[in-house]
C-alpha positions in Angstrom: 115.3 28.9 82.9 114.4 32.1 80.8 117.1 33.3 78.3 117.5 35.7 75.2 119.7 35.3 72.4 120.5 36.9 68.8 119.6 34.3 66.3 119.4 34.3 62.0 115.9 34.7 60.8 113.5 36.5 58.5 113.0 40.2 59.8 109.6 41.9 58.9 110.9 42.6 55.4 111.2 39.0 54.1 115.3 39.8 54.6 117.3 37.7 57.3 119.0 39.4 59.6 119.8 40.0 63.6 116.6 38.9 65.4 116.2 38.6 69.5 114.9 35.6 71.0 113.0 35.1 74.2 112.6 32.1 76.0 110.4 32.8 79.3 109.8 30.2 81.6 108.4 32.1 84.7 106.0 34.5 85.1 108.4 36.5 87.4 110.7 37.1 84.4 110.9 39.7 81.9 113.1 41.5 79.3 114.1 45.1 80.6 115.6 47.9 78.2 117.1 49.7 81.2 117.8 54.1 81.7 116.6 54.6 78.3 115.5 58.5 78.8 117.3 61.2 81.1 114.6 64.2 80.6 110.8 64.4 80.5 109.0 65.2 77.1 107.4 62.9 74.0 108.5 59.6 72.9 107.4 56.9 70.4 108.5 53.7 70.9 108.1 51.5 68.1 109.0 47.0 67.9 107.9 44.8 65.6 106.9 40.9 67.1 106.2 37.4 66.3 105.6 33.9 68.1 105.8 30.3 67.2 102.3 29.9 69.2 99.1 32.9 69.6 99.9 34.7 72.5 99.7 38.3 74.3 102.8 40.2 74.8 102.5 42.8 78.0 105.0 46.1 76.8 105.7 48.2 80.2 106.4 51.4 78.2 108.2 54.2 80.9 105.6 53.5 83.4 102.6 52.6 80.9 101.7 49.2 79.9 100.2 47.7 76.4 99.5 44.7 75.5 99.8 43.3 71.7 98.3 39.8 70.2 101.7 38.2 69.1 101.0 35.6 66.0 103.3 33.6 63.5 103.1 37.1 61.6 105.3 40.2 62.4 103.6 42.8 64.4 104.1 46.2 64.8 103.9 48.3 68.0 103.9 52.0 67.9 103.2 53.6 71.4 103.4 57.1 72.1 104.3 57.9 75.8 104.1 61.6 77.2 106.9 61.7 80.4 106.3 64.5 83.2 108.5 63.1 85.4 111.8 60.2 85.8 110.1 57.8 88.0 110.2 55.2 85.5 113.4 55.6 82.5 112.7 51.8 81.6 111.1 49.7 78.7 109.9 45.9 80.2 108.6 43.5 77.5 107.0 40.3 79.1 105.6 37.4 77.4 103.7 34.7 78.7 105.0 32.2 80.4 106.5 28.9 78.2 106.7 31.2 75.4 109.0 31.9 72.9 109.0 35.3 71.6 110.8 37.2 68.7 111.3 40.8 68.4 113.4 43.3 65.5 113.8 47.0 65.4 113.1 48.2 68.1 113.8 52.2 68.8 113.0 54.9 70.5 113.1 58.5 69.9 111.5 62.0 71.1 108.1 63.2 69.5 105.0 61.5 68.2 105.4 60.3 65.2 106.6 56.9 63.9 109.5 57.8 61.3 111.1 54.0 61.3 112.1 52.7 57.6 109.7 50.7 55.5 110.4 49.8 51.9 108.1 51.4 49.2 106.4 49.5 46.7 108.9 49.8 44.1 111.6 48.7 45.8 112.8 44.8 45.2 114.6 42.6 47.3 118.0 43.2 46.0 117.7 46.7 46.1 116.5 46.2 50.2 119.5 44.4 51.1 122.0 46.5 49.4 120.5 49.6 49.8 120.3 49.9 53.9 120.2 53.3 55.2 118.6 53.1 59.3 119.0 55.8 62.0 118.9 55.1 65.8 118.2 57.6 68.3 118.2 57.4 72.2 118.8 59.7 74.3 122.1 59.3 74.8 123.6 58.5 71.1 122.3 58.7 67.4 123.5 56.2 64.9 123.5 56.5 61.0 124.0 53.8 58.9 124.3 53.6 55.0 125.3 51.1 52.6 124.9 50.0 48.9 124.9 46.8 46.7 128.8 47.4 46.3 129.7 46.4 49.7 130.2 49.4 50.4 128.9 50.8 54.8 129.3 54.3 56.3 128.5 54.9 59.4 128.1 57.7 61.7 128.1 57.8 65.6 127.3 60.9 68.2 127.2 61.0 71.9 127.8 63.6 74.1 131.5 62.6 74.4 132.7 60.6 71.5 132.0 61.1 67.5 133.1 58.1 65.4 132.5 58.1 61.7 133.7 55.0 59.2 133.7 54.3 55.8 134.3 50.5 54.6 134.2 48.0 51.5 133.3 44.7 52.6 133.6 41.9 50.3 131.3 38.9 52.0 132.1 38.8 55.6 135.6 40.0 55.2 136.7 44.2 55.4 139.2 44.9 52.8 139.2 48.6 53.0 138.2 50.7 56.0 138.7 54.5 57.1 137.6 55.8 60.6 137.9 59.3 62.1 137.4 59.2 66.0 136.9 62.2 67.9 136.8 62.9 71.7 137.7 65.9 73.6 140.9 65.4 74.1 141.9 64.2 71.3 141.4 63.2 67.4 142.5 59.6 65.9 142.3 59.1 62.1 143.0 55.7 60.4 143.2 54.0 57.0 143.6 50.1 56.9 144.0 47.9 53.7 143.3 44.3 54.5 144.7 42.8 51.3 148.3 44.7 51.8 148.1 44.4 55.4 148.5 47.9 55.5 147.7 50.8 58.1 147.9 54.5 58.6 147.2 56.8 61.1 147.5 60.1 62.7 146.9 61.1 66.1 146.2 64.8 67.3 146.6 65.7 70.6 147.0 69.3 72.5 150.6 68.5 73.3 151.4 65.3 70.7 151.0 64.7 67.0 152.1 61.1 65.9 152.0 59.7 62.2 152.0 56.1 61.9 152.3 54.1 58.2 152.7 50.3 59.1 152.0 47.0 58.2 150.7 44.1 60.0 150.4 40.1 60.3 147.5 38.4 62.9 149.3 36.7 66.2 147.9 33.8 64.5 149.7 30.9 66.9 149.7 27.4 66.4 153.3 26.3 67.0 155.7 27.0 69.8 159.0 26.1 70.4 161.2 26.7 74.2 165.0 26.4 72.9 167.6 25.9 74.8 171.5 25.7 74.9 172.9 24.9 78.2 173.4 27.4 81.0 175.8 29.1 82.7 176.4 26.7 85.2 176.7 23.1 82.5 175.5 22.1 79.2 172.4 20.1 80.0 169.0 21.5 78.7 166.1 21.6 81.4 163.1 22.1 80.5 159.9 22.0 83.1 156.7 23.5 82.6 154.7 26.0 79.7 151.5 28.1 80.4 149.8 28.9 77.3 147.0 31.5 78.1 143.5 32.5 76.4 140.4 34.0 78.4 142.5 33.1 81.8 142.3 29.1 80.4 145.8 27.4 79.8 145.1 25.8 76.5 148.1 23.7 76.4 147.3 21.7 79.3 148.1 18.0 78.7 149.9 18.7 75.9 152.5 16.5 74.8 155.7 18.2 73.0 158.2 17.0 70.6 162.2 17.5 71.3 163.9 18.5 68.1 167.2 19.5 67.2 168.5 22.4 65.1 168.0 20.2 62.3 164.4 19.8 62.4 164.7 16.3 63.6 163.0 14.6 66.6 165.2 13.6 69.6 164.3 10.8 71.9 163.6 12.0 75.6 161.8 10.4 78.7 159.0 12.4 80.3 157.6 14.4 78.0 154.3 14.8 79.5 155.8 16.7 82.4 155.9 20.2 79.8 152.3 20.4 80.6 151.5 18.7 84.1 151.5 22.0 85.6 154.0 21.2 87.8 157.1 23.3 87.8 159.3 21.3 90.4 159.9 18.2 87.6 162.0 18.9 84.6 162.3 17.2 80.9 166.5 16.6 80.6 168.5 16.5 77.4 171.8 16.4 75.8 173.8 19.9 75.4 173.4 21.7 71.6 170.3 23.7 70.9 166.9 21.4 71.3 163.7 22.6 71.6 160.1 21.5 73.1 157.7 22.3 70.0 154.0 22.3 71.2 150.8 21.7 68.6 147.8 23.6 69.8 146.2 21.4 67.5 144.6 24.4 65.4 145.8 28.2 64.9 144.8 30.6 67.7 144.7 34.6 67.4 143.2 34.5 71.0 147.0 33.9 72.5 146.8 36.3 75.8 150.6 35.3 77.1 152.9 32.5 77.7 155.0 31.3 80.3 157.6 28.9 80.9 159.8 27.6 83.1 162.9 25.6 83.0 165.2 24.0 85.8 165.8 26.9 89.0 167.4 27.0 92.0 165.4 25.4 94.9 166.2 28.0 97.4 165.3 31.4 97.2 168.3 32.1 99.3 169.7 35.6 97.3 173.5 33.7 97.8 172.8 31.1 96.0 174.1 30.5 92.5 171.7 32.1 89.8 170.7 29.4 86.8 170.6 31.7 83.5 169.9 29.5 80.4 170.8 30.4 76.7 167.1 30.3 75.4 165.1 31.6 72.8 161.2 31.4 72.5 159.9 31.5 68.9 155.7 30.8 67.5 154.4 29.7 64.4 150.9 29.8 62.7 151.9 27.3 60.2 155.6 25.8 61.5 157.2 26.7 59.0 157.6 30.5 59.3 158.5 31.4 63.1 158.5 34.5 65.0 160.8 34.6 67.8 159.1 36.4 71.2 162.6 35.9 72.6 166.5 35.3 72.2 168.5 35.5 75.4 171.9 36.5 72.7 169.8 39.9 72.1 167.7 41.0 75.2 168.7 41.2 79.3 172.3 41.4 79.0 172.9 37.5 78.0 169.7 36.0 79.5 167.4 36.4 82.9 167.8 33.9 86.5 165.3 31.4 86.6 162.9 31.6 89.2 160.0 29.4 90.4 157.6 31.9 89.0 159.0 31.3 85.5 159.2 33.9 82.2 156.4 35.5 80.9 155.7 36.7 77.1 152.4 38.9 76.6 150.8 38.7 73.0 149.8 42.0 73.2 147.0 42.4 70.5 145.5 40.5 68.2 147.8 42.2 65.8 151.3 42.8 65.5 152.2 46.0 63.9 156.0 44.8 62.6 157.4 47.3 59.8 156.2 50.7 60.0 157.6 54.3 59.9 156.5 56.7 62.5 156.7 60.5 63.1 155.8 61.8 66.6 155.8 65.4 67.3 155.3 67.0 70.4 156.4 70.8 71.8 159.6 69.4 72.8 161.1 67.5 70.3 160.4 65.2 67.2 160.8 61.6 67.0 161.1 59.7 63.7 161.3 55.6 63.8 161.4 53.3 60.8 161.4 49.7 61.3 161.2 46.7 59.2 161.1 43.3 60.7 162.2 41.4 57.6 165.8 43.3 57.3 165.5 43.1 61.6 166.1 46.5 61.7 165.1 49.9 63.2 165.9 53.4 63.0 165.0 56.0 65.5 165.8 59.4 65.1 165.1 62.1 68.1 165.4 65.9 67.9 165.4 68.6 70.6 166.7 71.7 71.6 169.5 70.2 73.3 170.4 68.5 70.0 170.0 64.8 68.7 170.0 61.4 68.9 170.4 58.5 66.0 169.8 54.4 67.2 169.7 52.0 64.9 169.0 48.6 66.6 169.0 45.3 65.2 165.9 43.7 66.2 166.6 40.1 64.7 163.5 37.2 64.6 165.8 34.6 63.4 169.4 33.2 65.2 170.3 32.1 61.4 169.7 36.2 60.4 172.0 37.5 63.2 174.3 35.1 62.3 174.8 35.7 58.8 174.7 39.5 59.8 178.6 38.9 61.3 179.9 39.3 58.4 179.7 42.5 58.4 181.4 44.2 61.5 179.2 47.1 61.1 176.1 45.1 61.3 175.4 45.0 64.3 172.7 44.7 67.2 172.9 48.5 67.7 174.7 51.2 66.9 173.3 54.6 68.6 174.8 58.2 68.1 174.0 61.2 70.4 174.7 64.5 69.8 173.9 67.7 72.4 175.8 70.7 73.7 179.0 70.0 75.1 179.1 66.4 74.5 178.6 63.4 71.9 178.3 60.3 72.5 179.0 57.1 69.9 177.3 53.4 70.8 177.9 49.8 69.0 176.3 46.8 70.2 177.3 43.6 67.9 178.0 40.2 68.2 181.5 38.4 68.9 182.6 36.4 65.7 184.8 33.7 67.8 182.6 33.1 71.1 179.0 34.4 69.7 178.9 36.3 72.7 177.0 39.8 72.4 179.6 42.9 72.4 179.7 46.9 73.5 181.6 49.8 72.8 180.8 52.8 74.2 182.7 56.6 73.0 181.9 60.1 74.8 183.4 63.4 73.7 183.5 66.2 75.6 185.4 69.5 75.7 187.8 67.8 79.0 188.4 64.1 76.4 187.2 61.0 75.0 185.7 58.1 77.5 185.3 54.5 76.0 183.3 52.1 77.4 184.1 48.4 76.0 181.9 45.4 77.1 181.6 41.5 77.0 178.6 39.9 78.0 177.6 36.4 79.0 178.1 33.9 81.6 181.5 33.5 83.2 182.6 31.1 85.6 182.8 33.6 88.4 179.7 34.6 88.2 179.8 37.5 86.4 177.7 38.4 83.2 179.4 41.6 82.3 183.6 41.7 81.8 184.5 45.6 81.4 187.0 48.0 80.2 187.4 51.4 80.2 189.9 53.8 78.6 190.0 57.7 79.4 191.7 60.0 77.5 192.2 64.0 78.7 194.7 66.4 79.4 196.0 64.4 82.3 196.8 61.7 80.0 195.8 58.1 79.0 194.2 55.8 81.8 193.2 51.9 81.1 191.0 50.3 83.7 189.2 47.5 84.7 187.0 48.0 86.9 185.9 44.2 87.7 189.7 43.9 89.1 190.7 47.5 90.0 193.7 47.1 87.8 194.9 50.6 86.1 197.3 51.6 83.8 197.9 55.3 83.3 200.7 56.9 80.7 201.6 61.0 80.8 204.1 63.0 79.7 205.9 62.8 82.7 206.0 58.9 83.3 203.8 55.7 83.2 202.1 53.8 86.3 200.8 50.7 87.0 197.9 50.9 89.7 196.2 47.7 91.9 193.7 48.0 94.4 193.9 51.8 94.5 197.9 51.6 95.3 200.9 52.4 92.7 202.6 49.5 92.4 204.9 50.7 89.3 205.7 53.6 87.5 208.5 55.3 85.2 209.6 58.5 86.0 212.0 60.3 83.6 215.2 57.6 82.8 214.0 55.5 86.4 211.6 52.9 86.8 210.5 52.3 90.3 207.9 49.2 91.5 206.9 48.0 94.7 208.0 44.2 93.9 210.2 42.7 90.9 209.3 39.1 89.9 213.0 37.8 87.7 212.0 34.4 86.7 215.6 34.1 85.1 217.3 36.5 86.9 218.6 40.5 86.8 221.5 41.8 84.4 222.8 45.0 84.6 225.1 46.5 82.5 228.6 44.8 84.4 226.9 42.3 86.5 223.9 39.9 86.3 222.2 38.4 89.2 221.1 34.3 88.4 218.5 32.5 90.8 220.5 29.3 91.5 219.8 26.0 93.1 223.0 24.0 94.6 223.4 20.8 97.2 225.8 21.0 99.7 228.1 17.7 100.6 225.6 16.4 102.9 222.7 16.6 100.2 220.4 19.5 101.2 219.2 21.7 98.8 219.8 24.7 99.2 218.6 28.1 97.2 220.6 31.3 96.4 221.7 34.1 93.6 224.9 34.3 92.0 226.2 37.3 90.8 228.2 37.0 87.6 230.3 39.1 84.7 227.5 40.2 82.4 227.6 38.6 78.9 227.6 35.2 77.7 224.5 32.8 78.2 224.6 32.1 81.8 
């Protein structure tokens, strides 16, 4: 079977480099350099060639062939091809056949003459491999290369839509420093990375948008996972039954077996393991309640991680009555298992955690990087947005400006359980506090953490001109059913009004009285010295000022019980 590949090997210079190889083993193949040329007028193509055995080499050059005696010596071909018409935009180079062929620098370019590098006399090696300057021109893109014994490469690239120019210090195959400006109509990206500092900067112009970015990074290098869980909402068991870890559409932790560990790092004994990675996701792993956790070894650290998914104990029907399974869970990666990141914590995202469902939770890795403290400025005509984040204090700051006025959110965007934990004891540390502020109305939001249930909390106040709304909320997973328990308190010229509106149960106090509401009917109220109710419960009775009325429970002669209310004197303890 004929094949090309790039291999190492000594280029015409006596310098190795980036050579092609051809490997043709019928005399219907060849190696085609397709839609090289889009108008007529002169070319020079120019290639240099070499074999392991004597042979001719046929070069189809835009619809005229030449032949060259290939030898265990580079050759050079230099053909110049006048074009009248398109008929033919294409370049075919075909050895014999059971040959093996090698070709380097190849080019072409408009006119006649043959303008590709050669070194002068007085140049040495060292000064050949440092000092590399090469220009590449087709019809449809010029390249400019140009680098120096310091490590040091700038390159320059035109086409008709796209200029890219870059500037880099290389220190052997790694980049510490690089600087690229890339321009295309619509818009103009500039960027600054230091490898060492893991450090980036850019700025992005667009007709409508310019956006600053200074931020540093750390690889998705992944090695180590770990699926915690804590019970659900419905007992305290932890189910665990199936993880997807996906590169290149390939599930690389097939056949995987995990560990179970506890909070304290050690291992804890459970039967099945090998299900995690069966790829069946109707079997589950079982284990005692407390936070455990399936950690996975890929065995060696991937930054080629596309997504993961996993899936833990669901409902087998899909009927939308049945009861909903929502697991306290956190997902977390490694590169070295020691420092984790954690993709996911059901305490801080969707409201107390997500239902379970046969087609299980998925986490996308993104990019190859993950840019995790940064600062940010984003202009457009509209309004400004500033953002600050820093992942090792787990916070963020976002500041947006309009006409209409402003916004402030600063969220809590915690990697760790331990960091969120510590962070109660502070009150105003929380997950996210957000203040809004626009014509006619401002608006105050806390989200934080409950210090006796470590169950995630919300307080919500809006101003306006007609009075002050609060919104207070406790998330999590109550027994009937709920995830959300609410309470709202209004306060405006009418008054003050308490309601829940899980129960419909209201409370509302004026200057004229105070009422009781339930199910949309007043049930009590005061109204100047009178209160007035729809029903009196008296577990010990009613006293007035002269009389007092007792619930009482007598037998008659013949033994029957028989219940009543006596009316007696008010005063003493009866």
């Amino acid at each position: 079977m004929s094949s090309f590949e790039t291999i190492k090997r000594a280029n015409p210079y006596g310098i190795e480099d980036d050579v092609l190889k051809l490997t043709i083993d019928s005399a219907e193949d060849s190696y085609r350099l397709p839609n090289l040329i889009t108008e007529p007028d002169t070319y020079v193509f120019v290639i240099w060639h070499r074999t392991d055995t004597p042979c001719t080499i046929s070069f189809d050059i835009l619809g005229e062939t030449v032949t060259s005696e290939s030898s265990s010596q580079w050759t050079k071909v230099v053909k110049v091809k006048k074009v009248t018409d398109l008929s033919n935009k294409n370049i075919d180079i075909t050895p014999p056949v059971n040959s093996t062929t090698y070709y380097y620098e190849a080019y072409l370019a408009r006119g006649s003459v043959d303008t590709s590098w050669t070194p002068a006399p007085e140049d040495n090696i060292e000064d050949i491999i440092g000092l590399k300057s090469e220009i590449k021109q087709t019809a449809e893109r010029i390249d400019l290369t140009v680098g120096n014994l310091q490590g040091q490469l700038a390159e320059l690239s035109i086409r008709a839509d796209n200029i890219t120019s870059r500037v880099e210090s290389v220190e052997g195959t790694t980049t510490l420093h690089s600087s690229q400006i890339t321009q295309i109509p619509e818009q103009i990206t500039q960027q600054v990375n230091d490898a060492k500092k893991e450090l980036s900067a850019q700025i992005k112009l667009q007709s409508d948008e310019i956006v600053h970015t200074v931020g540093k990074n750390h690889a998705t290098a992944i090695r180590y996972i770990r699926d915690w869980l804590n019970g659900s909402n419905l007992d305290t068991q932890n189910r665990w039954a199936e993880i997807n870890v996906m590169s290149n559409n390939e599930n690389i932790a097939s056949g995987i077996i995990p560990v179970c560990k506890n909070e304290e790092e050690n291992n804890v004994s459970v039967s099945y393991l090998e299900r995690y990675t069966d790829g069946d996701t109707s079997k589950y792993i079982e284990s005692t309640s407390g936070w455990k956790c399936l950690q996975l070894d890929l065995g060696q650290v991937r930054n080629d991680v596309d997504y993961i998914t996993v899936w833990h104990e669901y409902p087998l029907t899909s009927d939308p009555s049945s009861v909903s399974k929502i697991f306290n869970h956190r997902l977390q990666v490694s590169s070295d298992g020691k420092v984790w990141f954690t993709l996911y914590d059901s305490r801080y995202q969707q409201s107390g955690g997500y239902k379970e469902t046969p087609n299980g939770k998925t986490h996308y890795i993104n990019d190859t990087s993950i840019n995790d403290t940064f600062s940010s400025v984003q202009q457009k005509i509209d309004g400004i947005t500033t953002t600050i984040q820093n992942v090792e204090e787990n916070l963020k700051t976002e500041i947006n400006e309009s006409a209409n006025g402003f916004n402030v959110n600063i969220q809590r965007i915690s990697q760790d359980l331990e960091n969120a934990k510590s962070a109660l004891n502070n009150a105003i540390d929380s997950l996210n506090t957000s203040f809004n502020v626009e014509l006619g109305k401002i608006t105050g939001i806390i989200e934080g953490i409950d210090e006796e249930t470590n169950q995630k909390i919300s307080s919500a106040i809006q101003q306006s001109a007609s009075g002050w709304q609060g919104v207070f909320k406790k998330y999590g997973m109550f027994k009937d059913g709920t995830s959300v328990k609410q309470l709202n308190v209004n306060i405006n010229g009418d008054g003050i009004e308490v309601l829940n509106p899980g129960t419909s149960r209201s409370t509302k106090m004026n200057t004229q009285g105070f009422e009781g509401w339930f199910n949309g009917n007043k049930v009590f109220w005061m109204q100047e010295d009178a209160t007035k109710t729809s029903r009196v419960y008296a577990d010990r009775g009613v006293e007035l000022p002269t009389l007092k009325m007792i619930p009482l429970t007598v037998q008659d002669s013949n033994s029957i019980t028989r219940n009543g209310i006596a009316f007696v004197k008010t005063g003493g303890s009866s």
